[in-house]
C-alpha positions as CSV (number, residue, x, y, z in Angstrom):
1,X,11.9,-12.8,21.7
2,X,8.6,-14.4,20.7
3,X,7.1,-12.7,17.6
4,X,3.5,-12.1,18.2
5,X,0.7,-12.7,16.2
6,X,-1.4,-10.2,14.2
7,X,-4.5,-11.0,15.5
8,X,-6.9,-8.7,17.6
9,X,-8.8,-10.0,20.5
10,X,-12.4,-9.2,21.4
11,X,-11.5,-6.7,23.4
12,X,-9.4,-4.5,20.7
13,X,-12.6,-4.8,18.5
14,X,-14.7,-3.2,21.3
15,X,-12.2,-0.5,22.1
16,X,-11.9,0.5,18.1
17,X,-15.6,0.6,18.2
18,X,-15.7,3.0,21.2
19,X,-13.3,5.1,19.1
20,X,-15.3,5.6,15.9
21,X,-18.7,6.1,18.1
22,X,-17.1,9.1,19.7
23,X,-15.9,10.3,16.5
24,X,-18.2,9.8,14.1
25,X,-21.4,10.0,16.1
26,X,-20.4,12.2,19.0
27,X,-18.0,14.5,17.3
28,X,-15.1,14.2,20.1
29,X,-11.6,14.9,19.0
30,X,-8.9,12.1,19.7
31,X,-7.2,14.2,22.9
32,X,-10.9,13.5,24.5
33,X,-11.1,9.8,23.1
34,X,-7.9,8.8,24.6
35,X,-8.6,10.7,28.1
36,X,-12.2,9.2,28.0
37,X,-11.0,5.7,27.3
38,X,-7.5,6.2,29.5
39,X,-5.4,5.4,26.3
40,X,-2.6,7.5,24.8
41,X,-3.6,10.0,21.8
42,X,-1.1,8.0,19.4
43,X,-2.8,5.3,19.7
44,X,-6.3,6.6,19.1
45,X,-4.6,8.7,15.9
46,X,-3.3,5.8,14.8
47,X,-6.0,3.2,14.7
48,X,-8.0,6.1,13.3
49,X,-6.0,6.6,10.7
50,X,-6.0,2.9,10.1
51,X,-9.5,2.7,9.6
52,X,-9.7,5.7,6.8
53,X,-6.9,4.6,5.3
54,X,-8.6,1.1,4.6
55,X,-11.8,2.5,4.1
56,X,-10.5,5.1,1.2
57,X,-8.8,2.3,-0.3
58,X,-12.0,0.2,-0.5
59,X,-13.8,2.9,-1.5
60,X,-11.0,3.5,-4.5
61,X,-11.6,-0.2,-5.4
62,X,-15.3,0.1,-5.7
63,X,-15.3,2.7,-7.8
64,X,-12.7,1.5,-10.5
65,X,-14.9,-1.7,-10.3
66,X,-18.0,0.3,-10.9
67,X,-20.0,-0.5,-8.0
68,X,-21.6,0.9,-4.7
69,X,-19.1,0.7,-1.7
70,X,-21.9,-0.4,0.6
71,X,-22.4,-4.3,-0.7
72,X,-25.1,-5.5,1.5
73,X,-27.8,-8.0,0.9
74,X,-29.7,-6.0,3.6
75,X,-30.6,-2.4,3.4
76,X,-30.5,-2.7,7.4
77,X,-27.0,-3.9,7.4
78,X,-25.9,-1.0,5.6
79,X,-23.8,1.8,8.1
80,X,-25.8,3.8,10.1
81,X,-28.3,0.4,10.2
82,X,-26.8,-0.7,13.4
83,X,-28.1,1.1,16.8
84,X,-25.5,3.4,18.9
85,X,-24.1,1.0,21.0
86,X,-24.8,-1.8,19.4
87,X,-21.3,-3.9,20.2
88,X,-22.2,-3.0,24.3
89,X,-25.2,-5.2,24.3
């Protein structure tokens, strides 16, 4: 057996991407992401969970370092600064 990289590929990125717009933006549980996308729920849950586990622990980080989570030189690179979609085009 050939142990495989942790590496994700373009297409990974995109499909994460397409999970967090329906849930964040559009409000869609992930029993509607998974049919919309044709994936299982688990794996929707899962990367989902990834994602807010990561993004509670930076957030944790931040604060006992005493500074804003957002870190951006740009106010227009801050979330919600990109258009829907944005990963599509």
């Amino acid at each position: 057996m050939v142990a495989r990289a942790n590496f994700f590929t373009r297409e990974d990125d995109e499909t994460l991407l397409e999970m967090l717009d329906r849930r964040d933006r559009c409000g869609m549980s992930a029993l509607a992401t998974a049919r919309e996308l044709g994936l299982t729920t688990g794996r929707v849950s899962g990367s989902l969970h990834r994602v807010d586990r990561a993004e509670a622990q930076f957030a944790e980080a931040c604060a006992a370092a005493q500074r804003s989570v957002c870190v951006c030189a740009k106010a227009e690179n801050c979330d919600g600064g990109m258009p829907r979609g944005w990963w599509r085009q």
